[in-house]
N, C-alpha and C positions, 0 to 999 in steps of 0.2 A: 289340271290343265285340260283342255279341251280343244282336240285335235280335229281338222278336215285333214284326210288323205285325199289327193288330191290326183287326178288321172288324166292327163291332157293329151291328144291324138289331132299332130298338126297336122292342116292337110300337105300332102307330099314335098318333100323338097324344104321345107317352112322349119325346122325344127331349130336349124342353127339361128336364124333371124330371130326367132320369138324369140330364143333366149336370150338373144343378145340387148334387147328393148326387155326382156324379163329382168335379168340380172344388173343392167344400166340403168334402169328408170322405178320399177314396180316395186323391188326387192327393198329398196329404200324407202321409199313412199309406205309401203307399210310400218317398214321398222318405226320411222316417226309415229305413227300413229298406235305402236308397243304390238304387233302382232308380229309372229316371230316367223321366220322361214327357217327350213333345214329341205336344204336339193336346190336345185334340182337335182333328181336321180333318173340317167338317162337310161330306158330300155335299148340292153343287149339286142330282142329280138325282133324289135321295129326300131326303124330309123325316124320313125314320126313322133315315136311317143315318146312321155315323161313324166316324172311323178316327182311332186313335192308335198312337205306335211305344212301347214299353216298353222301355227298356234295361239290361243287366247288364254286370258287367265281363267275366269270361268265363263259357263256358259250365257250369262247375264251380259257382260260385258259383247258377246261374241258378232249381234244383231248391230248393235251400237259403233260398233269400229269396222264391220264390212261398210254400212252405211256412209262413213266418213271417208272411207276407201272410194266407193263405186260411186257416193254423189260430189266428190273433188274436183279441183279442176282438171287436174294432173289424167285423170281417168275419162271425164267427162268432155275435154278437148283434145286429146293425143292421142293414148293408150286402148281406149275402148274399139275405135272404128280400127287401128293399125291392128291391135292383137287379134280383137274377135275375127278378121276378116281372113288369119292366115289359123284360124283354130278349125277344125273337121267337126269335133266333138272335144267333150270331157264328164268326168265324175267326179261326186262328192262322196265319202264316207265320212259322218261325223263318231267321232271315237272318243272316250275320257283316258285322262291318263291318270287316275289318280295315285299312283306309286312315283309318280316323276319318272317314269324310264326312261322318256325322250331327252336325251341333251345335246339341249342350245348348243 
């Protein structure tokens, strides 16, 4: 499996909103489309940040299903301008998992 760690830094004040449009709307929208979340996992030591893992089957598949994500309507009419607007920053790390350690 093939993992993005995933690093989001709201800006101020914002952290509980995103995730509440995270967790209500996004969280799903991918599951349909088979890409897996586990977190959010909220930083102890900012109140801004957070970290979720995003999973694909492989990495072939991985291009193909952010695409169907980010050109949706779901993302293309609501999500994009609401969430990117309360986001400061974020990172990617792409990781393999190939032992399975990560569970769903």
């Amino acid at each position: 499996m093939i993992i993005e760690l995933r690093t989001y830094k709201t800006k101020p004040g914002h952290r509980v909103e995103f995730l509440e449009v995270f967790r209500a709307k996004s969280t799903a929208a991918h599951a349909e489309i088979g890409m897996k979340i586990l977190g959010p996992l909220l930083s102890i030591e900012d109140p801004d940040a957070f970290f979720f893992m995003r999973g694909f089957p492989d990495l072939a598949s991985r291009e193909p299903m952010k695409a169907k994500f980010y050109e949706g309507e779901l993302w293309k009419t609501e999500l994009e301008s609401l969430l990117m607007s309360m986001l400061e920053k974020w990172d990617v790390v792409l990781v393999d998992d190939p032992d399975g350690l990560v569970r769903w």
